[in-house]
Backbone as CSV, one residue per row, in Angstrom:
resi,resn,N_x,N_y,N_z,CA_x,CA_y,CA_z,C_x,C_y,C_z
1,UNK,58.934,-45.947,124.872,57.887,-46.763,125.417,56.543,-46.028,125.422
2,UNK,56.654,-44.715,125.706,55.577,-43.976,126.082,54.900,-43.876,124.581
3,UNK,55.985,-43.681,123.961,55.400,-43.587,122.312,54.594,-44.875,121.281
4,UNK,54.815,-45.423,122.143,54.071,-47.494,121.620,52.855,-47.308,122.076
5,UNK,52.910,-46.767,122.956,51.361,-46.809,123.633,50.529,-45.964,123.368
6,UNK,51.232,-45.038,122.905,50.591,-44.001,122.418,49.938,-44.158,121.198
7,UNK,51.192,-45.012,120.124,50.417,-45.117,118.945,49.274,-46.530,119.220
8,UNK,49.710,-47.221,120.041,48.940,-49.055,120.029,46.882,-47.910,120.510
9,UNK,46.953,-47.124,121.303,45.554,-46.370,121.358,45.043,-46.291,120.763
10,UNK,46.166,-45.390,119.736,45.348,-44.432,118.823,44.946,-45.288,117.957
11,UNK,45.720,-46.355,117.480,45.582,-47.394,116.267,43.588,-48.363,117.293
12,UNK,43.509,-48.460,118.710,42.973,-49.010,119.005,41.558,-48.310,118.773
13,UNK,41.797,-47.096,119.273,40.343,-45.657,119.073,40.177,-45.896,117.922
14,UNK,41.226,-45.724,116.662,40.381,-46.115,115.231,39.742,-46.732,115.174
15,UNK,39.878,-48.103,115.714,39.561,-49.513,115.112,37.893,-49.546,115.625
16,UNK,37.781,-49.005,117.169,36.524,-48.961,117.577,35.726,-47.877,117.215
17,UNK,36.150,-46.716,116.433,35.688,-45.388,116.017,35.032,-46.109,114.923
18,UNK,36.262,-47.165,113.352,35.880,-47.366,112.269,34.530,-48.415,112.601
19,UNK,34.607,-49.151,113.865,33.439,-50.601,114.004,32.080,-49.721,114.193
20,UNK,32.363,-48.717,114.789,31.254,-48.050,115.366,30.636,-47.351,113.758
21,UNK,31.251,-46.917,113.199,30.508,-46.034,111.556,30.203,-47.068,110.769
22,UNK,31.139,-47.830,110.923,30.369,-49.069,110.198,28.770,-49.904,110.222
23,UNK,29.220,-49.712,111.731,27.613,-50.707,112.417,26.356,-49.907,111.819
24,UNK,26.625,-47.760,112.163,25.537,-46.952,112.119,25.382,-46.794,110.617
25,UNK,26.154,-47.346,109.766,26.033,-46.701,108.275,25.318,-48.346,107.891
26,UNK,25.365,-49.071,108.315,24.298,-50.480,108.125,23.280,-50.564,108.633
27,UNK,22.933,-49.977,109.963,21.397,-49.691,110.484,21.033,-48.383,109.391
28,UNK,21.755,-47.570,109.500,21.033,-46.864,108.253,20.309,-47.105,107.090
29,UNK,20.826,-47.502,106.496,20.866,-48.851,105.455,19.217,-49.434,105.737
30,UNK,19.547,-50.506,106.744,18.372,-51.157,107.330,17.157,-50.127,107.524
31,UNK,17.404,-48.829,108.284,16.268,-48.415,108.512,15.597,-47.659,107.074
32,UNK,16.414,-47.219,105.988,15.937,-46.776,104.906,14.735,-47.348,104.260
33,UNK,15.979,-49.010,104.479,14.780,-49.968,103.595,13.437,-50.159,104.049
34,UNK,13.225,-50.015,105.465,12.169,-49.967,106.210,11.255,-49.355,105.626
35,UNK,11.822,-48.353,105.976,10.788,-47.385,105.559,10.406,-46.694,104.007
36,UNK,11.368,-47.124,103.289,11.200,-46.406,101.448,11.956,-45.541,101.136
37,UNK,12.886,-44.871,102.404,13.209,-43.762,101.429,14.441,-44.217,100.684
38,UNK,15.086,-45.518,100.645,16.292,-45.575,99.660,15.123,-45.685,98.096
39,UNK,14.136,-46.016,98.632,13.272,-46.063,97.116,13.274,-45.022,96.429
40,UNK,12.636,-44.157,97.604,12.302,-42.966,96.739,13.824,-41.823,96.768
41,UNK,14.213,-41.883,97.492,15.711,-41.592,97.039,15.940,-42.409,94.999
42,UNK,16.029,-43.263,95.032,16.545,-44.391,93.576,15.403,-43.307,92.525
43,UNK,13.980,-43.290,92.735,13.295,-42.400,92.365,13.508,-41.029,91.799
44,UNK,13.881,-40.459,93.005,13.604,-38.998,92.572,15.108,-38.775,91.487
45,UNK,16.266,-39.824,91.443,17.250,-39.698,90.692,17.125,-39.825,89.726
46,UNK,16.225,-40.862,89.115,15.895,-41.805,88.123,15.423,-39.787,87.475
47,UNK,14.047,-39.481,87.894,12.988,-38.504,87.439,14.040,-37.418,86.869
48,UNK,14.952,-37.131,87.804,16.531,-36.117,87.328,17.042,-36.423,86.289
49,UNK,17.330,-37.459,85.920,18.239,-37.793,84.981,17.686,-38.211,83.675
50,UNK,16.016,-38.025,84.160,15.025,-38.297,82.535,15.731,-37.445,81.513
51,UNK,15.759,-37.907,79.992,16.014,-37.499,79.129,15.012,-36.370,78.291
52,UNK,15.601,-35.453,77.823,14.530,-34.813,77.201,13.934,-35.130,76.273
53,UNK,12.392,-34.886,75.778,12.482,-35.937,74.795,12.189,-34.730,73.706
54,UNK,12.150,-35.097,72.144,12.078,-34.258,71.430,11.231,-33.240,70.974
55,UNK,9.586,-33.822,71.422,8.795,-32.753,71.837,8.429,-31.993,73.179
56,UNK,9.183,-32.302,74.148,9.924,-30.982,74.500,10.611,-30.173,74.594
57,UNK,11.981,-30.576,73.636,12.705,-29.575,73.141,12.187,-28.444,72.122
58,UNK,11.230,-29.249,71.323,10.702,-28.253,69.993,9.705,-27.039,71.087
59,UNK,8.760,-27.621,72.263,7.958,-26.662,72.693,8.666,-25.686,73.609
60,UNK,9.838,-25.663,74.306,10.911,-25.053,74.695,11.271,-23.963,73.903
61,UNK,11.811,-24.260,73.022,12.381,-23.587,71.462,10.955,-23.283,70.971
62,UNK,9.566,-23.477,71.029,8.595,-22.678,70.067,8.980,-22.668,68.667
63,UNK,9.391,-24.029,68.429,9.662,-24.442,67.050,8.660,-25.518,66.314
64,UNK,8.247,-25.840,65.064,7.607,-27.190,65.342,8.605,-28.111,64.284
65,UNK,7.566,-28.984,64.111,8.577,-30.637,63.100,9.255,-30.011,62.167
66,UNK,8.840,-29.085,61.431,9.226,-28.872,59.985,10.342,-27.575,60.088
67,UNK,10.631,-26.894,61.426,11.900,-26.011,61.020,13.062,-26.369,60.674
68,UNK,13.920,-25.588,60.285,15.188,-25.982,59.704,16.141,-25.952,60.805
69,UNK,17.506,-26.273,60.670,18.238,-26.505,61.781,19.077,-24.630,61.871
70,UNK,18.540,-23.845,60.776,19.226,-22.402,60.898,17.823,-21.591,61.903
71,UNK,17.339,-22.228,62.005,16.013,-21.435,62.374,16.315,-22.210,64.124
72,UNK,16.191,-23.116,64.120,16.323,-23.733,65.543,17.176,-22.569,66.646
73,UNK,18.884,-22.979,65.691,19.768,-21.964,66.059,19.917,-20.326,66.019
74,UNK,18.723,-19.480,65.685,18.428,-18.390,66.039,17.471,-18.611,67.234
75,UNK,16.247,-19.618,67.224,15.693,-19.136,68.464,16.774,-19.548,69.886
76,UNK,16.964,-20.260,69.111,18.030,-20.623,70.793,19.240,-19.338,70.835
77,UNK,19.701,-18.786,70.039,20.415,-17.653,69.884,19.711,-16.413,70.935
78,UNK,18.187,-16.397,70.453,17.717,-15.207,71.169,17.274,-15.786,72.472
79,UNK,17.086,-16.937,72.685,16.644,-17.078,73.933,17.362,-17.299,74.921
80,UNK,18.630,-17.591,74.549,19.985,-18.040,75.564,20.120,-16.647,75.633
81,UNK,20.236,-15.593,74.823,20.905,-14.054,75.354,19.847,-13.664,76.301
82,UNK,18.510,-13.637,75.481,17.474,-13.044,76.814,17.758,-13.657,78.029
83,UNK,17.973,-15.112,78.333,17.893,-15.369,79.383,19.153,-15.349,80.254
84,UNK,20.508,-14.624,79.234,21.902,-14.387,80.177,21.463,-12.722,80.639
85,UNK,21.064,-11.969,79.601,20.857,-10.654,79.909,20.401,-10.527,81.562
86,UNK,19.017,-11.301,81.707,17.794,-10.543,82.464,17.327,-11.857,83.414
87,UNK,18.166,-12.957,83.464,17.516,-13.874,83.744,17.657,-15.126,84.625
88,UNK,16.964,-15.777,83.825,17.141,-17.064,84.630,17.832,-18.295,84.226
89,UNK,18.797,-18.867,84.965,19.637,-19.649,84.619,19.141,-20.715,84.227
90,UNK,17.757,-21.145,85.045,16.947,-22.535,84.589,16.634,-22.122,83.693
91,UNK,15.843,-21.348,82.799,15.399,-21.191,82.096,16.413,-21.333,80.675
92,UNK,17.452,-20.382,80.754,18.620,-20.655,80.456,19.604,-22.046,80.012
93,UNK,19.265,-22.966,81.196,19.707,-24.147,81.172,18.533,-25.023,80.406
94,UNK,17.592,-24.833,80.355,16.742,-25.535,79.444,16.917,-25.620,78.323
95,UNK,16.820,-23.834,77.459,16.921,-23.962,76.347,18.099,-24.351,75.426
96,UNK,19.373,-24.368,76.460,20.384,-25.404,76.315,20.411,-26.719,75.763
97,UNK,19.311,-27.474,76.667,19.247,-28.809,76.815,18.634,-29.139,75.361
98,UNK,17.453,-27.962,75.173,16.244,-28.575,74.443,17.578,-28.430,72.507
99,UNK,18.748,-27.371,72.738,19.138,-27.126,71.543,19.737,-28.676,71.241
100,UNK,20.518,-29.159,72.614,21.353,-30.267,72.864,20.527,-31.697,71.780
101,UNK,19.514,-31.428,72.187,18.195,-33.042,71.945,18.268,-32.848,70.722
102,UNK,18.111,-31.408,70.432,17.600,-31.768,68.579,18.736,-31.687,67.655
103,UNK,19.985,-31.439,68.513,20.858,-31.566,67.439,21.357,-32.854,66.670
104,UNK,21.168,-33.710,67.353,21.152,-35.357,66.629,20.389,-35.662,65.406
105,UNK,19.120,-34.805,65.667,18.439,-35.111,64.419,18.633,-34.577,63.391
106,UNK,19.538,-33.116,63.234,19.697,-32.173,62.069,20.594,-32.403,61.706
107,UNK,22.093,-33.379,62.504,23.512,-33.352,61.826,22.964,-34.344,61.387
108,UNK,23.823,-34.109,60.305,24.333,-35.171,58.571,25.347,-36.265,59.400
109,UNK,24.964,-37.822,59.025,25.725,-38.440,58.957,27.157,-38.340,58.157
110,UNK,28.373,-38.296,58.975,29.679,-38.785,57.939,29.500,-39.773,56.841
111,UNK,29.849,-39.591,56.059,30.046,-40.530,54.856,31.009,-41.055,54.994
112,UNK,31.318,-42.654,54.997,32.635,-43.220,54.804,32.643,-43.274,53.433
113,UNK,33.988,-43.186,53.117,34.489,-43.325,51.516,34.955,-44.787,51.486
């Protein structure tokens, strides 16, 4: 008996624990919109997730239109080591990105037969 009641509580504390996070995670909600920051929250994600575009990969790399794709892959060669040696990971992680962008443009389409 003691044990029914015990669980019929606990099942009851949830129920008013879950009504209660519910209510504050919807005024939340509400007060965001109030005020902008789910905007600028949507914002500053959007600005993160911009794509690189291809002239900033080439000024990254200190390459211009006309290098070859063996030349690309040495500067990014020396600049990924300089920047594991001595450095900086952003920096690092850039010239990553910028090798990432231009590689679309240098691979050869497959040929279907």
């Amino acid at each position: 008996m003691a044990g029914r009641l015990l669980a019929n509580l606990i099942v009851m504390g949830g129920t008013v624990v879950g009504r209660a996070m519910l209510q504050a995670y919807r005024q939340a909600i509400v007060n965001a919109n109030k005020t902008g920051a789910a905007q600028e929250a949507i914002n500053g994600i959007r600005r993160a997730s911009r794509a690189m575009t291809e002239q900033e990969a080439r000024q990254i790399l200190g390459i211009s239109e006309n290098s070859t794709w063996e030349e690309i892959v040495q500067k990014y060669d020396t600049m990924f080591e300089r920047n594991n040696k001595n450095g900086s990971f952003y920096l690092q992680s850039k010239v990553h990105r910028a090798k990432e962008c231009l590689e679309p443009l240098y691979q050869k389409p497959d040929v279907l037969n």
